[in-house]
C-alpha positions in Angstrom: -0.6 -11.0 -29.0 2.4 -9.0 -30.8 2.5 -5.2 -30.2 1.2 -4.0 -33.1 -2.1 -6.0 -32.5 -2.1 -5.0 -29.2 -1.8 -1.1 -29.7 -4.5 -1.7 -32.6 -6.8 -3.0 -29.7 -5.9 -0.7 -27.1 -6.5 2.5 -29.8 -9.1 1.3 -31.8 -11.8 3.8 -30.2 -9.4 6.0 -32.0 -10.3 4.7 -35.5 -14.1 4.3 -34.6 -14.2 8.1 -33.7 -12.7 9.1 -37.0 -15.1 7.6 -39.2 -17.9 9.2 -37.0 -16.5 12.2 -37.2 -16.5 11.6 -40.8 -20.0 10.6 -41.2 -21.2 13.9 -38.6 -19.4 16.2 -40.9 -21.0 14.9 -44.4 -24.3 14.6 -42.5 -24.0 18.5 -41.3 -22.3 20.1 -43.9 -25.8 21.1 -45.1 -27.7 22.1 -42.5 -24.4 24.5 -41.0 -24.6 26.6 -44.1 -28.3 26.9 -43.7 -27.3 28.2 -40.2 -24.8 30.5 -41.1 -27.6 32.7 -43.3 -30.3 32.7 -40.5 -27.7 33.3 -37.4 -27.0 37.1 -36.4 -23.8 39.0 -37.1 -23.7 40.0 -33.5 -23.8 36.3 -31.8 -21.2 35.0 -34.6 -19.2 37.8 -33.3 -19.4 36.7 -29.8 -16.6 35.8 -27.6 -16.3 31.9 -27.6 -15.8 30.4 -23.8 -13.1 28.0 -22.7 -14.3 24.4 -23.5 -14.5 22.8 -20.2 -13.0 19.4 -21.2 -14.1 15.9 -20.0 -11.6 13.3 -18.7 -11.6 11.7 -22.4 -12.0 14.5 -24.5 -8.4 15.2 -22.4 -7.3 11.8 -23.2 -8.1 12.4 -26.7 -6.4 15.4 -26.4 -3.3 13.8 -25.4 -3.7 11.0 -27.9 -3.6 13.4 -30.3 -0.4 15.1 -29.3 1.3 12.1 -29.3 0.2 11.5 -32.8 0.9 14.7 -34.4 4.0 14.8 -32.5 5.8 11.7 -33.6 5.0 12.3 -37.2 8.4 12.9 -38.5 9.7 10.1 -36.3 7.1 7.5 -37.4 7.8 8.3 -41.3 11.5 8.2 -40.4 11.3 4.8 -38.4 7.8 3.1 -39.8 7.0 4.1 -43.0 11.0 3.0 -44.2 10.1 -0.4 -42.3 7.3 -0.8 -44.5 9.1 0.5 -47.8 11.7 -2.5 -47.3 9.1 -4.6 -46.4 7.2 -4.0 -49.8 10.1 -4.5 -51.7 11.3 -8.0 -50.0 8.1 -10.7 -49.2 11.1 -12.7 -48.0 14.3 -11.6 -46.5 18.1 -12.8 -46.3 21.0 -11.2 -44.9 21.2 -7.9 -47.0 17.3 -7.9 -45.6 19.2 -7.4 -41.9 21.5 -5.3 -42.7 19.1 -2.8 -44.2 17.2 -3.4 -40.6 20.4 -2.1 -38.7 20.8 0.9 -40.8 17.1 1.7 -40.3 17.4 1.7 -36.4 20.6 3.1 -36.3 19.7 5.9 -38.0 16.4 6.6 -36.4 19.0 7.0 -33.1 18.0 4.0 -31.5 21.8 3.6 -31.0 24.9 1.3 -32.7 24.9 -1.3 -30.1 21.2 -2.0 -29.2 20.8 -2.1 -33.0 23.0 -4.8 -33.6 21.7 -6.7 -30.5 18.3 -6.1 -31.5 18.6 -7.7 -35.0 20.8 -10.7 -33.6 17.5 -11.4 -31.4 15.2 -11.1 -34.4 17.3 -12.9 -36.3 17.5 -16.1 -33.4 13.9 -16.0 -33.2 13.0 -16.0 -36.8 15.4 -19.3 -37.6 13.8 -21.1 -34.5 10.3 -20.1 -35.8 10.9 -20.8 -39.3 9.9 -17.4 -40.5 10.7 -15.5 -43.6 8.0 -13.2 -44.8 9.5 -9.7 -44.3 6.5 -8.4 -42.5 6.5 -11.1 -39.9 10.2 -10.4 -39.5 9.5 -6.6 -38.9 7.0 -7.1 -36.4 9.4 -9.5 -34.6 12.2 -6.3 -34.5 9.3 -4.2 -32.9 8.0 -6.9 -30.4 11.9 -7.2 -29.3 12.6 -3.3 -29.3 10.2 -2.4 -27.0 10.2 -5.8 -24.6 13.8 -4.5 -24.3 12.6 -1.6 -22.9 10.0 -2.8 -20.9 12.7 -5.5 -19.4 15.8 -2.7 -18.7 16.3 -2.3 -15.1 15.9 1.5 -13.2 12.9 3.3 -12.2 9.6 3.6 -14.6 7.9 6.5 -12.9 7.1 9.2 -15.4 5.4 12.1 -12.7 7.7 14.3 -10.0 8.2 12.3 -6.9 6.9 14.4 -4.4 7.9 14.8 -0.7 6.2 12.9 2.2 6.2 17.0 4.1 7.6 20.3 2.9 8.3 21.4 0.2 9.5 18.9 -3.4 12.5 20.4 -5.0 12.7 19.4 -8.6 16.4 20.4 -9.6 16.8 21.1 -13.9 19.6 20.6 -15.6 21.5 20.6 -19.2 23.5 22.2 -21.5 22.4 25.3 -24.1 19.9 25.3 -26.3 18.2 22.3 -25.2 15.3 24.4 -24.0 15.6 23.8 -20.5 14.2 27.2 -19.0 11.1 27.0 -21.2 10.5 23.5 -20.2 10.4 24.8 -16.2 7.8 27.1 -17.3 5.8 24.5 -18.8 6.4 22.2 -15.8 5.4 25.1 -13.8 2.2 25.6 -15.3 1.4 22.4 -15.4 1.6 21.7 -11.7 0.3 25.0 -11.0 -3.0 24.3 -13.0 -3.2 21.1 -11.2 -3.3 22.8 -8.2 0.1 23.2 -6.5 2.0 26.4 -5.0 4.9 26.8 -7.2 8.3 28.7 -6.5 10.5 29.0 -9.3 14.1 30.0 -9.0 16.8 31.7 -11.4 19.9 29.7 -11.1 21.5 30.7 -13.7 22.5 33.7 -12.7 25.9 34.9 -14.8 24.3 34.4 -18.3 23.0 37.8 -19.7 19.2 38.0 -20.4 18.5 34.7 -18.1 16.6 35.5 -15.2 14.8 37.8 -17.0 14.1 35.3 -19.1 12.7 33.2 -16.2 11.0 35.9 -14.6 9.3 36.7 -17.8 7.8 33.1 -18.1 7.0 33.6 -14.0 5.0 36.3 -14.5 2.9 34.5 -17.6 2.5 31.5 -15.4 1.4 33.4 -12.7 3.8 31.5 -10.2 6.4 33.2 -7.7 10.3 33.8 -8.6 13.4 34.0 -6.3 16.1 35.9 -8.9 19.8 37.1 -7.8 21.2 38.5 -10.3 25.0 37.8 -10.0 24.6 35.5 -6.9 26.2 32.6 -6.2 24.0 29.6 -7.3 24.5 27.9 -4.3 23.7 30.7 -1.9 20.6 31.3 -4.4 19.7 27.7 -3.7 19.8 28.1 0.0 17.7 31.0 0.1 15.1 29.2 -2.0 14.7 26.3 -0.3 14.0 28.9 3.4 11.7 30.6 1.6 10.0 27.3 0.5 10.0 26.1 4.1 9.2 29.7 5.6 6.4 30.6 2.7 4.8 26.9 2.4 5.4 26.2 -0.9 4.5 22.4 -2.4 7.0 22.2 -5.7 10.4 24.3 -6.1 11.5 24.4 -9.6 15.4 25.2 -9.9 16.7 26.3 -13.3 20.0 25.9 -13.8 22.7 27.6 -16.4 23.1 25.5 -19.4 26.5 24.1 -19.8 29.1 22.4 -21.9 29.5 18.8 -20.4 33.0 19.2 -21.3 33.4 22.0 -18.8 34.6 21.0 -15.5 34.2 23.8 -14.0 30.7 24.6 -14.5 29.7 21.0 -14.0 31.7 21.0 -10.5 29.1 24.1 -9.9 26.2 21.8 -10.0 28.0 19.4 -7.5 28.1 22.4 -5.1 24.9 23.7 -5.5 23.7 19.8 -4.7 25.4 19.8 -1.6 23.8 22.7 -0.4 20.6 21.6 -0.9 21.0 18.3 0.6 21.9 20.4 3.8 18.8 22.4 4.0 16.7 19.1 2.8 18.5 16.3 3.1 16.6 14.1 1.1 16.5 16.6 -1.8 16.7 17.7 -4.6 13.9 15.0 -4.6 13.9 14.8 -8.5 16.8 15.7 -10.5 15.9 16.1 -14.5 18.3 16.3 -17.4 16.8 18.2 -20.4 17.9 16.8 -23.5 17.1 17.6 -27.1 15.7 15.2 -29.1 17.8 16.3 -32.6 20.9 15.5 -30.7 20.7 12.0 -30.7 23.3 9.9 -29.5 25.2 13.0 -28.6 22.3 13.7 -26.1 23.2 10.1 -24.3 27.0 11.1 -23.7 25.9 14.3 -21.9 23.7 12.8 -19.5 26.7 10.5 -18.7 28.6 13.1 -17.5 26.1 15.2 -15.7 25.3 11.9 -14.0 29.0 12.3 -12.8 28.1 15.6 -11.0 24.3 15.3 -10.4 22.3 12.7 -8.9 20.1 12.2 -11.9 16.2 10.9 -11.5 14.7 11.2 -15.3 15.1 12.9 -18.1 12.8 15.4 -20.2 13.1 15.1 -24.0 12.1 18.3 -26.1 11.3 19.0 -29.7 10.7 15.9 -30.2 8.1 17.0 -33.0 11.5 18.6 -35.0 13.2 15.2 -35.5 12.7 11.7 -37.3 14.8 10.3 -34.6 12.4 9.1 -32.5 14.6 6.1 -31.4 16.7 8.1 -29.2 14.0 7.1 -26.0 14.9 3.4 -26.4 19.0 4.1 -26.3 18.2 6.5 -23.2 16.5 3.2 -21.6 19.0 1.1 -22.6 21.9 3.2 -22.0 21.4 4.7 -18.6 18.4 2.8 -17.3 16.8 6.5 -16.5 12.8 6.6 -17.2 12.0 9.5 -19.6 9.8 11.5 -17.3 8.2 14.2 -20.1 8.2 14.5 -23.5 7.6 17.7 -25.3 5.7 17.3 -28.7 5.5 21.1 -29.6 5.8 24.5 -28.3 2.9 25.2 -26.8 2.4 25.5 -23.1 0.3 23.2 -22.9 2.2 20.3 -25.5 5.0 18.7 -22.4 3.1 15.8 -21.9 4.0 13.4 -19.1 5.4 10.3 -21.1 3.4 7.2 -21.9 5.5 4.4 -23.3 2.1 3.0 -25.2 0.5 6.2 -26.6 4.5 6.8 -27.5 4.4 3.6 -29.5 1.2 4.2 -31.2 1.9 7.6 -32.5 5.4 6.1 -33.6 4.4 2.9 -35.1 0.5 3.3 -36.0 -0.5 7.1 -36.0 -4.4 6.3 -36.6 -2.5 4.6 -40.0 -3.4 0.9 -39.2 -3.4 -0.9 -42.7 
């Protein structure tokens, strides 16, 4: 079973759902008027309660996200597959190259793409295939076995600690979102029922920890702010108070920085060595937050934070503002690092823990399966 016939099985409540949706909607649109004229100004002017959601209306939920998410990405990468697939029922060698140029520019990165279409290219001749559509669902099959097959970790969720306290230590440079993604990571683990301790590393930049307290405060989950400490010494006293105190998950944001800049990047080595003597085995995850309309630029940060910081994962944001949705595959092929979260809009709610196959559905299929 190829991928695309495997994510159409996997999903496929998700097509049955729409056309009964469909079918309620005609079959109500009546009836609903007739209920707006008899129903009472004062109960349409009720407050509505919370939904309490069921553990597939949540999955639906997420399905969704994914979806909507990834559509920029999906008519970037997909739709132009299926374009050049129109226009050639069989393919030769200009077919290829406009394959490359596809996947190179949906980020998926210079060197994967060329190995990728070398592979599709072997298979095809030792198959005997030519139809363009056969071809393109061999490139996809090859993409994401590629990924599936690339050495490193494949957890997606924080690693927590055997005892005491987890410390989850953020990094990145600026603008990549990174303190509004420990908020979201905060309120995510705090819904799910966790003590949370956020702490303002970055601690020179003007407007930061207020920043961070500011998101604390909404959350509802404790802060540990010095304003013009030394990070390290701020670390210190965190990771006490999260021993002392009895908190589960510590959440360290750190200033965003130039990669270029050694001596900010030397900074994160020291405030890593200070942790490590408090906890020894922490920071127990360390995530990069990378933008996802930086593309291949994105991938030669994280090589040099990995220089400086034991990196675990990495979070990708806005992710709904590009068409480059490739950029995941060259993170797994280029530093073997699982993308641990994804965020798919800027809600609070909308970082999503990532799942490689609702990930491929929104960006091949997107409840579009003809």
């Amino acid at each position: 079973m190829g991928l695309l016939n495997f994510l159409k099985e996997k999903f496929s409540h998700r097509k049955e759902e729409k056309e009964e949706k469909k079918k309620a909607v005609n079959d109500t649109a009546l009836s609903d008027a007739e209920k707006a004229d008899k129903t009472p100004s004062s109960v349409s002017q009720a407050k509505e309660e919370t939904p309490i959601l069921t553990e597939k209306e949540k999955e639906k939920q997420t399905e969704d996200k994914y979806v909507a998410g990834l559509d920029k990405s999906r008519i970037g990468f997909t739709e132009r597959l299926k374009k050049l697939a129109n226009a050639n029922k069989t393919v030769n060698a200009a077919y290829f190259d406009q394959l490359e140029r596809i996947l190179i520019e949906a980020d998926v990165g210079v060197n994967l793409s060329l190995e990728l279409i070398e592979q599709t290219e072997t298979q095809a001749r030792a198959d005997n295939i030519s139809e363009s559509v056969k071809i393109n669902e061999i490139l996809i099959d090859k993409m994401f076995v590629g990924y599936a097959n690339k050495g490193g970790s494949f957890s997606t969720d924080i690693h927590f600690a055997a005892t005491g306290p987890t410390i989850v230590f953020m990094c990145g440079v600026n603008g990549t979102g990174k303190t509004t993604t420990v908020a979201k990571l905060a309120n995510k683990y705090k819904n799910k029922g966790h003590k949370v301790l956020l702490v303002a590393g970055d601690t020179f930049r003007a407007g930061a920890v207020e920043q961070l307290q500011f998101w604390a405060t909404k959350v509802g989950v404790d802060i540990l702010s010095k304003p013009n400490a030394d990070p390290a010494s701020l670390c210190y006293d965190a990771l006490k108070k999260a021993q002392d105190e009895g908190f589960d998950l510590v959440f360290i944001d750190t200033a965003g920085r130039l990669q270029n800049k050694k001596t900010l990047m030397d900074e994160l080595s020291k405030m890593i060595r200070v942790i490590k003597k408090v906890i020894p085995e922490a920071p127990h995850e360390a995530l990069l937050v990378l933008d996802a309309n930086t593309g291949q630029n994105g991938i030669d940060q994280a090589k040099v934070f990995l220089d400086s910081c034991p990196l675990t994962g990495i979070v990708i944001t806005k992710m709904d503002g590009t068409s480059k949705g490739g950029i995941i595959l060259s993170i797994r092929d280029q530093l073997a690092l699982p993308v641990k979260f994804i965020g798919l809009g800027e809600k609070m709610d909308d970082l999503e823990e990532f799942d490689l196959d609702k990930y491929l559905y929104g960006l091949l299929l997107g409840d579009k399966e003809d």
